[in-house]
C-alpha positions, -999 to 999 in steps of 0.1 A, spaced: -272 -909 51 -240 -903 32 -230 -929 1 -198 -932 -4 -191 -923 -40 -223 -907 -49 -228 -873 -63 -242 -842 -46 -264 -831 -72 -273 -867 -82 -310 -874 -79 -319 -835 -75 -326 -816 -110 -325 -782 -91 -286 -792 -88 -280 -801 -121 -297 -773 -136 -279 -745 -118 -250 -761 -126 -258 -760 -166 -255 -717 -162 -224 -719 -140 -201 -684 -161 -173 -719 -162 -195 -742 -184 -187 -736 -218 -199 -760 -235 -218 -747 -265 -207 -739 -296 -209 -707 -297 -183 -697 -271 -157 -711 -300 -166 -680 -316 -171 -655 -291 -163 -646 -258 -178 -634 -227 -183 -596 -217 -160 -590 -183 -173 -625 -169 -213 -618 -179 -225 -646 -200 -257 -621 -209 -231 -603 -233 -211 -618 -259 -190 -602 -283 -178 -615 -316 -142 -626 -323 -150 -621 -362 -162 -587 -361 -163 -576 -325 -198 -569 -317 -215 -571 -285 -245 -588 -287 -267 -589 -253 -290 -613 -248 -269 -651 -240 -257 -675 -264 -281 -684 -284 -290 -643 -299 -249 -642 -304 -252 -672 -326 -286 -660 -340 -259 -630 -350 -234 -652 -361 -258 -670 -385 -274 -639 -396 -308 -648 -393 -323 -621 -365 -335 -587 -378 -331 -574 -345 -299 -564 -343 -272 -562 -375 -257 -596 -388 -224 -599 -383 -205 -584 -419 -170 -606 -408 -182 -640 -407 -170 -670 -429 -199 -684 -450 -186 -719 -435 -192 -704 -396 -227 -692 -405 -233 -724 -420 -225 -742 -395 -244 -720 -367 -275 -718 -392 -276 -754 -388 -273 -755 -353 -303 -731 -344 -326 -739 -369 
């Protein structure tokens, strides 16, 4: 039966999670610093020192904060910026 007013994806988590990885929802804080690779959230690159780092959000700000031996650090990045993402990964 249809409610008027309700949501769609109200009630059902399946919903609200897919909607979480939609390439539009750029929410995090780390997409104030870099940008997606030709629409593919799986590869950022850098607006500081315009790496691409694959791997989502979370390994780019790892990258930002310089705390992953995996891959370099980024070398352009304001000690304020890697503050600030240090803070939020940790």
């Amino acid at each position: 039966m249809f409610r008027s007013g309700s949501n769609s994806s109200e009630g059902n988590p399946h919903l609200l999670k897919k909607k979480k990885k939609t390439p539009g929802n750029r929410l995090d804080i780390g997409w104030k610093v870099g940008i997606d690779f030709n629409g593919n959230a799986r590869k950022v690159k850098s607006n500081y020192c315009s790496k691409m780092v694959s791997g989502r959000i979370l390994r780019f700000k790892h990258h930002i904060a310089k705390i992953r031996e995996d891959f370099m650090p980024c070398a352009s990045v304001s000690e304020k910026i890697k503050k600030l993402m240090l803070k939020i990964v940790a």
